[in-house]
N, C-alpha and C positions, 0 to 999 in steps of 0.2 A: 652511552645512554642505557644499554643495556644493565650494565655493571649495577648503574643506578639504582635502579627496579630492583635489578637482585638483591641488594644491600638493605634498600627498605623494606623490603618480601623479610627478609631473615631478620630484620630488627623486629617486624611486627611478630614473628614467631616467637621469637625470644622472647619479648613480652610476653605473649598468651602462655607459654611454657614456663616461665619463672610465679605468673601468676595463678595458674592454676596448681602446680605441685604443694606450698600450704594447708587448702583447705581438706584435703583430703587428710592427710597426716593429722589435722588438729580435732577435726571429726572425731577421727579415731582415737583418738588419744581422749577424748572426752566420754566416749564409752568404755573408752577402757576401764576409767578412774572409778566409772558407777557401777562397773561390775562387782558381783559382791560372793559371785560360786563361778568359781576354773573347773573346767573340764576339759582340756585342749583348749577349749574355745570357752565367750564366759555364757556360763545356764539362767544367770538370775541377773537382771539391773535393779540399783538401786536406784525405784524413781522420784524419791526426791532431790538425790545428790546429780541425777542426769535434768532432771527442770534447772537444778541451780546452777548446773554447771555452764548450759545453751543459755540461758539467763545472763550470766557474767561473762559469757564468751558474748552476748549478742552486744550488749551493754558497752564492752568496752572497745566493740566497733564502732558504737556511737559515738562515745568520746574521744578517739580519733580523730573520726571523721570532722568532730567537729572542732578539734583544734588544731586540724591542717585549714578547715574555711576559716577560721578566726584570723588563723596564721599568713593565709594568702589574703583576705581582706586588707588587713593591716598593711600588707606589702605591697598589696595593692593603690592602696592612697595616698602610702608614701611617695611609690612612683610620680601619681598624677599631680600632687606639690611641686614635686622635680622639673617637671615640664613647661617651659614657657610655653605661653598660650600664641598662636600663630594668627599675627594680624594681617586680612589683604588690604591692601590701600588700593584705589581705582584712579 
């Protein structure tokens, strides 16, 4: 039983750990792009190319998102066609 717990304990970390490592990298990588003066590090953004770029990163988390719900909808009802319907007789 114990075992158990542990197993889920470190499946839920995995999770939070593979999901969190992402966004931090893509962040950065979006200020990188707008940077426009290096000095070791960058002096100047460019702030239209940094709006456009959170812009199109935000954008096309929505359109994911919304064609993973389309995607499970769809899977969804196909499911519930599948299912004979459960009669009681009394």
């Amino acid at each position: 039983m114990i075992l158990f717990f542990l197993k889920k304990s470190i499946q839920k970390q995995k999770k939070l750990i593979v999901g969190a490592i992402p966004g931090p990298i893509i962040m950065g990588e979006l200020f990188d792009r707008a940077c426009t003066e290096w000095d070791g590090s960058c002096q100047k953004y460019d702030p239209k190319a940094l709006r456009l770029s959170w812009f199109a990163f935000a954008m096309g988390i929505v359109v994911l998102t919304a064609v993973f719900f389309i995607l499970q909808e769809v899977t969804w009802r196909w499911r519930l066609k599948r299912i004979k319907p459960i009669t009681i007789t009394i």
